[in-house]
C-alpha positions in Angstrom: 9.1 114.7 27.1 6.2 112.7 29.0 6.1 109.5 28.2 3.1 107.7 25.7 0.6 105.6 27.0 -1.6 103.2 25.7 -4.9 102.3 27.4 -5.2 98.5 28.0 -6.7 95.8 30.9 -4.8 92.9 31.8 -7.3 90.0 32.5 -8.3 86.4 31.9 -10.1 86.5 28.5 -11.5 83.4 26.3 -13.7 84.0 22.4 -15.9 81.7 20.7 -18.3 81.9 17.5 -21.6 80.2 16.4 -23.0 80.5 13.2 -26.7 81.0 13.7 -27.7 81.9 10.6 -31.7 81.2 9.8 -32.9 79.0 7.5 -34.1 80.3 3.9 -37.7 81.0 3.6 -37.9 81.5 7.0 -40.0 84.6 8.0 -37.3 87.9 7.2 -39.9 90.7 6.6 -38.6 93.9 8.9 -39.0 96.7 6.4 -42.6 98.0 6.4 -42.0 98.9 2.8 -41.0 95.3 1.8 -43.6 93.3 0.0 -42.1 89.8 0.6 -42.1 88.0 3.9 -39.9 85.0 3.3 -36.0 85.3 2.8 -34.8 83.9 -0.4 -31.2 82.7 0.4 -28.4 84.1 2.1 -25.8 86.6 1.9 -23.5 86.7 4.4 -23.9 84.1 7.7 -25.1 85.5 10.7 -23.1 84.7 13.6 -22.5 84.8 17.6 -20.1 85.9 19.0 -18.7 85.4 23.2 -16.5 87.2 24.3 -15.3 85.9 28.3 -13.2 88.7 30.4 -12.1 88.4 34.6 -10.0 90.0 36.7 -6.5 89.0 37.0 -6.0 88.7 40.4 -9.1 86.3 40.8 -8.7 83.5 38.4 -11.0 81.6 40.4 -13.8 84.5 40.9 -16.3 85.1 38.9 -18.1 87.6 40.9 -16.4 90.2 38.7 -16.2 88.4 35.5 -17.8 90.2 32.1 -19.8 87.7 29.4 -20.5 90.2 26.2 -22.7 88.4 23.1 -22.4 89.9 20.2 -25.1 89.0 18.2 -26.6 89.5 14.5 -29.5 90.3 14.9 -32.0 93.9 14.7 -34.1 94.2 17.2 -35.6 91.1 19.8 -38.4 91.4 22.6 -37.0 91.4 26.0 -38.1 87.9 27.2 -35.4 86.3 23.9 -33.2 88.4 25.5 -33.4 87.4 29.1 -33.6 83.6 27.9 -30.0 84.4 26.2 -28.9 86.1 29.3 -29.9 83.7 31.6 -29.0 80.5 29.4 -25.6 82.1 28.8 -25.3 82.8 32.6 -26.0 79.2 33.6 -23.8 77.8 31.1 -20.5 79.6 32.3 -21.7 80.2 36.4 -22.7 84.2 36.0 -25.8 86.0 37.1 -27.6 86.9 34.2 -27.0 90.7 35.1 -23.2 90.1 34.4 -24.0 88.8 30.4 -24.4 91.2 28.2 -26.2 90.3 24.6 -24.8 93.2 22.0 -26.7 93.4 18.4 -25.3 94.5 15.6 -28.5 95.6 14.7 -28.3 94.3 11.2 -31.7 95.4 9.2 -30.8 92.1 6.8 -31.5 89.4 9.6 -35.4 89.8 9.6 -38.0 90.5 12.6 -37.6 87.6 14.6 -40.9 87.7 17.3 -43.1 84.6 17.9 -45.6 87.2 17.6 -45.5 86.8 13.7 -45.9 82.9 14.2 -49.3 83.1 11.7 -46.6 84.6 9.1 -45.5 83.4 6.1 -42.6 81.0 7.5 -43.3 82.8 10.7 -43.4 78.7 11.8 -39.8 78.5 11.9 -39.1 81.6 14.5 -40.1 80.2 17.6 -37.9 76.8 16.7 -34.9 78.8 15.5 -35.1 81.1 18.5 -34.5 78.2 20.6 -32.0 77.1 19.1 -30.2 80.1 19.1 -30.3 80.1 23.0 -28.8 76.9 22.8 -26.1 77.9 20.7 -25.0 80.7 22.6 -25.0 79.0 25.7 -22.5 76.7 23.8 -20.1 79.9 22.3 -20.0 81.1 25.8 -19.0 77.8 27.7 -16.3 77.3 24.8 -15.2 81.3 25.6 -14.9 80.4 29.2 -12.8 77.2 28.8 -10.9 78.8 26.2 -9.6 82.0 28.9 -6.5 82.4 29.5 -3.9 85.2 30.4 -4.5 88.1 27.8 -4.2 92.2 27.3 -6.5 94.0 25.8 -4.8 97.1 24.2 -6.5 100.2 22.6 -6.6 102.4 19.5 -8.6 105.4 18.4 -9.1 105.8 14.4 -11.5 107.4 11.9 -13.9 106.3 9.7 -16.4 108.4 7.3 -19.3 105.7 6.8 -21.4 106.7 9.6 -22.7 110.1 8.3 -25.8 111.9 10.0 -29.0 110.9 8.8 -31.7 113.2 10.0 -32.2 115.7 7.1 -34.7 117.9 6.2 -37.1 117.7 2.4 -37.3 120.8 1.3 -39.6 119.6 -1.5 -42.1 117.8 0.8 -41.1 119.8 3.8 -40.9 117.3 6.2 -38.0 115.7 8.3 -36.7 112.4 6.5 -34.4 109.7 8.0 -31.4 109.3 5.6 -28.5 110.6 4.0 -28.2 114.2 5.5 -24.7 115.8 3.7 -24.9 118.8 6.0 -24.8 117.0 9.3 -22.3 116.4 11.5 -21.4 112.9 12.5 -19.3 111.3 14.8 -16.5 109.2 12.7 -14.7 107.8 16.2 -13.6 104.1 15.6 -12.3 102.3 18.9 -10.2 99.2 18.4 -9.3 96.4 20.7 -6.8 94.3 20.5 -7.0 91.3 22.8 -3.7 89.1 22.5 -2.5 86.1 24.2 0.2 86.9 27.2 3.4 86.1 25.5 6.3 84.2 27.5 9.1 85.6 25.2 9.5 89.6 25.1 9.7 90.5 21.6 8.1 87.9 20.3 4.8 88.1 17.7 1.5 88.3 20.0 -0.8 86.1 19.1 -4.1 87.8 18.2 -7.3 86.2 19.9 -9.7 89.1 18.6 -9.9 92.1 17.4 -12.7 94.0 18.5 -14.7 97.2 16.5 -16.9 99.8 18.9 -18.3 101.8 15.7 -21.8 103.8 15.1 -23.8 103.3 12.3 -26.9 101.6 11.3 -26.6 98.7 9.4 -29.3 100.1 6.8 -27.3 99.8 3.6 -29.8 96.7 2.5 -33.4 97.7 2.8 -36.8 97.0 1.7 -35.5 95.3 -1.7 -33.4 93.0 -0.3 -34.5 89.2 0.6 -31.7 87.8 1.2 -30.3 87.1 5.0 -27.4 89.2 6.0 -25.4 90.9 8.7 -25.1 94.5 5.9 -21.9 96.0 6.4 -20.4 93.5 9.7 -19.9 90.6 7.4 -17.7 92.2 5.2 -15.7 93.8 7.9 -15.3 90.3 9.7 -14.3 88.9 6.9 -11.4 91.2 6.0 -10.1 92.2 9.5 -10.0 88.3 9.9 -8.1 87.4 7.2 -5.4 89.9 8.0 -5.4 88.5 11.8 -4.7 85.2 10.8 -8.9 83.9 11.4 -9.0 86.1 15.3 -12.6 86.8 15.8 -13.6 90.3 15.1 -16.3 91.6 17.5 -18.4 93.9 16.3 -20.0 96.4 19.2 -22.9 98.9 17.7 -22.5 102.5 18.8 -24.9 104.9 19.4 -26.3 105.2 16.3 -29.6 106.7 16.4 -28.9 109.7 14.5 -26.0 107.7 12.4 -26.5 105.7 9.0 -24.2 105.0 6.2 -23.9 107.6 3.6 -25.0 105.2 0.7 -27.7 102.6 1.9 -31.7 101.4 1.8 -30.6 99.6 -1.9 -31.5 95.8 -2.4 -27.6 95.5 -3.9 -25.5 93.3 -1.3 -22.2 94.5 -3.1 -22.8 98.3 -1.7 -23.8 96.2 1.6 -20.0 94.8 1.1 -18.2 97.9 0.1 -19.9 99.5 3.2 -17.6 97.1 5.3 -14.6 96.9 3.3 -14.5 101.0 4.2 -14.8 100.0 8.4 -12.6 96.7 8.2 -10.0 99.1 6.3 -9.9 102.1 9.0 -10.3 99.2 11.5 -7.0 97.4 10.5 -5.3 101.1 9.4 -6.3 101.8 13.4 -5.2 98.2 14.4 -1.6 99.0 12.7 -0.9 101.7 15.4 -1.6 99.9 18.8 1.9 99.3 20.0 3.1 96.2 21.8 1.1 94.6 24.7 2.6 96.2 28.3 4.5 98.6 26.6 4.6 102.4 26.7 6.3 104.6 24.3 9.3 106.7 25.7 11.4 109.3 24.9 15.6 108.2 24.8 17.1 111.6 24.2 18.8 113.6 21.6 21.1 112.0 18.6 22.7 114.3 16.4 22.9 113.3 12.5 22.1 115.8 9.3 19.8 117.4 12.4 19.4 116.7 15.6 16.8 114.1 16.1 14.3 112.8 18.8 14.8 109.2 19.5 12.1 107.1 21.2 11.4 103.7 21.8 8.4 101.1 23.5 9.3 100.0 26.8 8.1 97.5 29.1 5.7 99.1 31.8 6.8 99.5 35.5 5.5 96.8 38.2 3.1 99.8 39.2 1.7 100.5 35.6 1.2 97.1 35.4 -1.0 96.7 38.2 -3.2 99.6 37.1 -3.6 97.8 33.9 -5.0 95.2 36.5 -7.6 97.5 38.0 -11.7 95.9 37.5 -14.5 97.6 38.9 -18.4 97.2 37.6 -21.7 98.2 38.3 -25.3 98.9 37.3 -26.6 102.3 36.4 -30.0 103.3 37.5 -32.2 106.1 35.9 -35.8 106.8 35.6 -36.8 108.1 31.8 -40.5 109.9 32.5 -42.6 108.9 29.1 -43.8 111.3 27.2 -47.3 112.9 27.8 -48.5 112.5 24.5 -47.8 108.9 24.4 -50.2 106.8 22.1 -52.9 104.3 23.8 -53.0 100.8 22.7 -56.8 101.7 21.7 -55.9 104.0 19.6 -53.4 102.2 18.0 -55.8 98.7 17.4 -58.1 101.3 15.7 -55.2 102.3 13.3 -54.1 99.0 12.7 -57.4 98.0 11.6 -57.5 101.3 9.2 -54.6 100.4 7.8 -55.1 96.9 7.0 -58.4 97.2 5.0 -56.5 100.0 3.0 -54.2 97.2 2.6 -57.1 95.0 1.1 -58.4 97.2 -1.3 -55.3 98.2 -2.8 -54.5 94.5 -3.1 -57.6 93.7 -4.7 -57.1 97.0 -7.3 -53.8 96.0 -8.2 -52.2 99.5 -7.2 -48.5 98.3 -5.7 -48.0 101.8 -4.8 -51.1 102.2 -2.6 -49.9 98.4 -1.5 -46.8 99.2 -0.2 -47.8 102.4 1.8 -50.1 100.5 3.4 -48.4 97.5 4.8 -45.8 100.1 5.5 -48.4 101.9 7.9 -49.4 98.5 8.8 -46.1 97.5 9.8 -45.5 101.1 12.0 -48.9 100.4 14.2 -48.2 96.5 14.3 -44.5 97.5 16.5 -46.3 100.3 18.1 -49.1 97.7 20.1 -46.2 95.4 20.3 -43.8 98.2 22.1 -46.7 99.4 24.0 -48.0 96.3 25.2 -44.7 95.3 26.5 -43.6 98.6 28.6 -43.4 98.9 32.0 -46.0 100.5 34.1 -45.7 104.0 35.9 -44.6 107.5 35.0 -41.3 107.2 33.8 -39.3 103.5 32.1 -37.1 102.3 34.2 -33.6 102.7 32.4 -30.4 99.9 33.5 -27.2 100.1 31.9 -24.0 98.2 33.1 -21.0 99.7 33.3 -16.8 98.5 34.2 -13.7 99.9 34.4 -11.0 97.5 33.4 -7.6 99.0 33.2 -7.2 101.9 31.3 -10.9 101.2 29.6 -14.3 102.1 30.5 -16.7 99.8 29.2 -20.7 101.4 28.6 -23.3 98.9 27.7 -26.9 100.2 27.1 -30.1 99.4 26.0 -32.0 101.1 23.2 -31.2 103.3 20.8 -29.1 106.4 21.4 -28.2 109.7 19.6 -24.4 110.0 19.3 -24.5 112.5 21.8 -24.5 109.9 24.3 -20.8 108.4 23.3 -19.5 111.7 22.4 -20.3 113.7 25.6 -19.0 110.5 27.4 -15.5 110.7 25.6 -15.3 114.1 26.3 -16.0 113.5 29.6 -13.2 110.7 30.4 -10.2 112.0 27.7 -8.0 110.1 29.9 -9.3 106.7 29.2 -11.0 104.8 26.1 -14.5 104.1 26.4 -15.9 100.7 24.8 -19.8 101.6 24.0 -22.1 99.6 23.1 -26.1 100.0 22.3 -29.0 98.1 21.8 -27.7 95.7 24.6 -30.0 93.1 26.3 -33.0 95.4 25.1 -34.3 97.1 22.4 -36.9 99.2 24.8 -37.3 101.8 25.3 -36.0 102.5 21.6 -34.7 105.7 20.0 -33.5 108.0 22.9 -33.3 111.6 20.4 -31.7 114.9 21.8 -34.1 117.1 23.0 -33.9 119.5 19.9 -35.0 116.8 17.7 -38.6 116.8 19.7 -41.1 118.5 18.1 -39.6 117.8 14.2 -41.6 114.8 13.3 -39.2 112.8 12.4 -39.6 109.0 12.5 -37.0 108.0 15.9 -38.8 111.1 17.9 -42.2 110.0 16.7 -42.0 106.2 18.1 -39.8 107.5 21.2 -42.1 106.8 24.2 -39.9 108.7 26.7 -40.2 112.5 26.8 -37.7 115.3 25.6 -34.2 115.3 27.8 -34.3 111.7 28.4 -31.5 110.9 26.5 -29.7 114.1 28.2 -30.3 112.9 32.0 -28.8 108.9 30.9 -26.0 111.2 29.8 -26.0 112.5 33.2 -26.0 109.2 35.2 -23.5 107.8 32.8 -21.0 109.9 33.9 -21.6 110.4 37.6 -21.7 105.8 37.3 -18.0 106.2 35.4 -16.9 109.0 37.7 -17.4 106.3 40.7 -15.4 103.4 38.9 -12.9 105.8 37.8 -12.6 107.4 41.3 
């Protein structure tokens, strides 16, 4: 019988957290549907999260070396992100392409642009922002110092939160985004285990973090809810964390485009919490499994008893297997996305704007809350629209980056945007051999929802505001795989 193995990377690897959690009555508005604009207290903290990884056999090198962020927050404009990237970069000695900022993309942290500066408590986001930069520059220099010989060592569970969320009203007879029990949805849940190299075989391994790739949106607090939270991450931190003795859990989003939980937009923080009891369970259920650090699981023969029974036990890995475990290679994927032909104008969208907002005023100054909400809602829609527009790169086509590393036995996908979960399940398909870490709306939001081609054409709200044509999302699928087919070759 062949032996087991587990996929791991031997490296150099360091963690630190910041809370960076805004203020109350700071500007939190990001539903269009939500009729208050300040928060009112919080939830669950928001925090940041660094996570420091080099090769092995270059202590002293950088050149290789990964920073990942991961961050509560939704969405934020490129130029926050490049000051995060950059400030990080400077703190620990990287090039900003080597940081990586990773959202959770938490619907409960609020909108944070300066743009809304002329917002109720829209004051405080430019101030917070830069504070924020500072703090992560901090997490990151503590992660570096903190590095120190460390596996990283894989499992693969399930989990049936995520649950596909484009459905179809027969009643209105339209597409909605939501609930949608006849879809399928991809349940994968990776796990990481990073543990501190241990200088007595059999001993415990010390736990440094405990990492969660999983895709779905963190909409289970909508509209009704004022309060600031992280949805269903800070209740999967919490218990993961508590079972591994405070380790960090890092939280990695998915592709999730398609993907929400099956019971969300409610103003009720305790669904918010149940939400991430369900992950952190499957998460530690998964963690359970991953055998010891270095080891692989062999087969020692036959041993006769009531029947004749297979014996097998975990074994240290071979000088050779060891060194594989060693491997690092990274790189930048490059692919243009052509926009779509029937993209709006910024004209256009003013104009709309405007339309919206004195249907706003009169159903203010009527009293009808109905009317009200629709509008700002509308509002809301055109308001990101100018913003997205505004900010996208000239030309024919958007000009799509993505990093991607092998380290070890893992693959490691970071993107930007939001994907369909076609993108992380044709990858896995792709590369059965190895486990893939992916993670999505990663050091930009733009150029948003990347839909499968069949969902062109539907109406539905992520193909409406996509500003890249049908079969984007299908050649990125493309390039993803010929970039990992060069690191893994």
């Amino acid at each position: 019988m062949n032996p087991v193995f587990t996929n791991q990377a031997r490296m150099i690897a360091g963690v630190a957290r910041v809370d960076v959690t805004p203020p109350v009555g700071m500007y939190h508005r990001m539903w269009g549907a939500a009729v208050h604009d300040r928060s009112t207290g919080i939830h669950r903290p928001l925090t940041a999260t660094a996570l420091w990884m080099q090769p092995r056999d270059g202590a002293g090198e950088r050149t290789d070396s990964l920073l990942i962020v991961a961050l509560d927050h939704c969405i934020l404009e490129r130029r926050e992100m490049d000051a995060l990237r950059e400030a990080a970069g400077h703190a620990v000695g990287l090039p900003a392409a080597q940081v990586h900022i990773c959202l959770s993309h938490t619907h409960g942290a609020g909108f944070m642009s300066r743009s809304r500066a002329d917002l109720p408590g829209g004051d405080k986001i430019g101030p917070y922002l830069d504070g924020v930069v500072r703090q992560v520059a901090e997490a990151s220099t503590a992660a570096a110092a903190s590095a120190k010989p460390a596996t990283l060592a894989c499992g693969v569970g399930r989990c049936s939160l995520a649950r596909h969320r484009d459905g179809y009203d027969d009643a209105s007879q339209q597409y909605v985004c939501g609930f949608h029990d006849g879809g399928v949805a991809d349940d994968t849940l990776v796990i990481g285990r990073l543990t501190e190299d241990r200088s007595d075989v059999g001993g415990p391994e010390p736990i440094m973090a405990v990492i969660v790739n999983y895709a779905c949106h963190p909409t289970t607090l909508a509209w009704q809810n004022t309060l600031v939270s992280p949805d269903f991450v800070g209740a999967l931190r919490e218990v993961v964390e508590q079972a591994c003795t405070g380790a960090p859990c890092v939280f990695l989003q998915g592709a999730s485009g398609d993907l929400g939980p099956r019971e969300g937009f409610v103003g009720d923080t305790a669904v918010a919490d149940r939400n991430g009891r369900q992950l952190a369970y499957a998460a530690l259920a998964t963690l359970a499994e991953i055998p010891p650090a270095g080891t692989k699981f062999v087969y020692r023969g036959p041993v006769v008893s009531g029947a004749t029974l297979a014996t097998w036990e975990h074994v240290s890995l071979e000088p050779a297997e060891t060194r594989a475990n060693e491997l690092w290679r990274s790189t930048v994927g490059n692919v243009g996305l052509d926009y779509r032909d029937d993209l709006p104008t910024i004209d256009a969208t003013r104009a709309e704007l405007g339309r919206w907002k004195a249907v706003e005023e009169e159903a203010r100054a009527s009293g009808d809350e109905d009317r009200l909400r629709d509008a700002r809602a509308r509002g809301e829609r055109m308001t990101r629209q100018l913003a997205k527009l505004s900010q996208l790169p000239a030309g024919e086509a958007f000009p799509y980056a993505f990093a991607a590393a092998r380290t070890g036995g893992i693959l490691w996908v970071i993107a930007p945007g939001e994907l369909y979960q076609l993108f992380q399940t044709e990858l896995r398909k792709r590369f059965p051999q190895f486990t893939p870490f992916i993670a999505t709306i990663a050091d930009d939001w733009q150029p948003g929802y990347l839909p499968t081609s069949a969902t062109y054409g539907r109406g539905i709200y992520q193909e409406q505001i996509a500003v890249v044509a049908a079969g984007s999302l299908e050649k990125l699928i493309e390039q993803a795989i010929a970039t990992l087919a060069g690191l893994v070759g």
